[in-house]
Every structure is written in structure tokens, then in C-alpha cells.
C-alpha positions in Angstrom: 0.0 0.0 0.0 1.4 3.3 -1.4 1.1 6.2 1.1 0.0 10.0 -0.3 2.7 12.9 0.7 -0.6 14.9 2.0 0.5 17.8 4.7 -1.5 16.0 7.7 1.0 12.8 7.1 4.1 15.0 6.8 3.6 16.7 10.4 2.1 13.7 11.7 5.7 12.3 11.0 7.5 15.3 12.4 5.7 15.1 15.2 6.3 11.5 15.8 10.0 12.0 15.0 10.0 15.0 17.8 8.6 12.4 19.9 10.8 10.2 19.6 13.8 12.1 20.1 11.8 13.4 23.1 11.8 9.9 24.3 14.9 8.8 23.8 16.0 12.4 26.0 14.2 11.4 28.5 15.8 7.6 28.3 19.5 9.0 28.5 18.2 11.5 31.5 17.1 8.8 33.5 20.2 6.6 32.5 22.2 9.1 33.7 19.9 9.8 36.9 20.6 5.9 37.3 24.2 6.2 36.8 24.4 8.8 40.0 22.7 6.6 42.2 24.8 3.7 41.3 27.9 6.0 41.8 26.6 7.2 45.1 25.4 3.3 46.5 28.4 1.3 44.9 31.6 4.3 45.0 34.2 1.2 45.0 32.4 -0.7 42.3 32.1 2.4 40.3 35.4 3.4 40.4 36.5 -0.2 39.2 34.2 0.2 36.3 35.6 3.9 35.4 39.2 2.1 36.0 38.5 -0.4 33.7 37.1 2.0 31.4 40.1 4.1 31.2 42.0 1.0 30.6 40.2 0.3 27.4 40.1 3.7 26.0 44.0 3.9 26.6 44.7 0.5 25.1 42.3 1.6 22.0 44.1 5.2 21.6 47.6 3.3 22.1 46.7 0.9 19.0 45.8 4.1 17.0 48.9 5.6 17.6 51.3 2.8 16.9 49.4 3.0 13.9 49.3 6.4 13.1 52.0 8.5 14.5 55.3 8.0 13.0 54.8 4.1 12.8 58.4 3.8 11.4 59.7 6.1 14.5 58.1 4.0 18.2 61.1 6.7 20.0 59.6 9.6 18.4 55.8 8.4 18.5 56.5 8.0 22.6 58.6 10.8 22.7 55.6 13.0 21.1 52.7 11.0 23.5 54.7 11.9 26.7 55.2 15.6 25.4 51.5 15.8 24.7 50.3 13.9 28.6 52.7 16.4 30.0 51.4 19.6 28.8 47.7 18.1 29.0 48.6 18.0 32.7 50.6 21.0 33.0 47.8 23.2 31.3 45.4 21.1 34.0 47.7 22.7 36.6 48.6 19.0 38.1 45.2 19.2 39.8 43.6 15.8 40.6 40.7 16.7 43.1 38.5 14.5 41.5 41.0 11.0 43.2 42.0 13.4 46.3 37.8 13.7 47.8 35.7 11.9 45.6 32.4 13.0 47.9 32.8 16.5 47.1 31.8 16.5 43.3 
């Protein structure tokens, strides 16, 4: 069955498409809602998973770089990744609250 592109249909779809990003909004705010309590109930649980999770994205980033910068030059690609973590940290002033008193954030 062949649908007519009438106007009513067309805003009926916009509408439905508004609602569904409406929906899925209110999906990620609860997730996140979720997330907070879980932080808050399990902190040592959570802070495995965020552990882990930093884990992974450095092992990922690592692979991408051994790939990508200066793959013929591993002295110079290291050389370049410490520069880089040390002025990240430097322009971050060295300032690691977050670990020091994780119940003030």
C-alpha cells in the first residue's frame, strides 16, 4: 500500500519523529539519573568500572597511535605521547581533586 505525501501525514511524522527524540532524551536522563545513584550506592564498584574503562580507552588510543604516528619512528611516536600527557597535565595545573575527595563532586 502506497502512502499519499498529504501535509497531515508530513507533520504527523514530524511530530512522531519530535517524539521520539523526546523519548529517547528522556531515556539518556534517567540513565544518567541511574548512573548517579549507582555511583553514590556502589563508590568502590564504580570506580573499578571507570578504571576499567580508562584501561580500554588507553589500550584503544595506544593501538591508534602505533598505527598512526610515525609508525616507522616507536622513539619519536613516545617521545611525542609523553610531550603531549605532559602539557595536558601542565595546562590542568597537576590538579587531581577528582581521586583526592571523591564525595565533594
Amino acid at each position: 500500500m502506497q502512502l499519499k505525501n498529504s501535509p497531515k501525514q508530513n507533520v504527523n511524522f514530524i511530530w512522531l519523529k519530535s517524539k521520539t527524540r523526546l523519548k529517547l532524551l528522556k531515556n539518556i536522563l534517567i540513565s544518567i539519573d541511574m548512573l548517579h545513584k549507582f555511583k553514590k550506592k556502589h563508590h568502590n564498584l564504580y570506580l573499578i568500572l571507570t578504571a576499567s574503562a580508562l584501561i580500554m580507552f588507553w589500550n584503544g588510543l595506544w593501538g591508534i597511535l602505533d598505527h598512526y604516528l610515525f609508525p616507522e619512528n616507536p622513539l619519536l611516536s613516545d617521545s611525542i605521547c609523553i610531550v603531549l600527557g605532559l602539557t595536558f597535565l601542565f595546562i590542568n595545573d597537576f590538579s587531581f581533586n577528582e581521586l583526592e575527595h571523591p564525595n565533594l563532586h
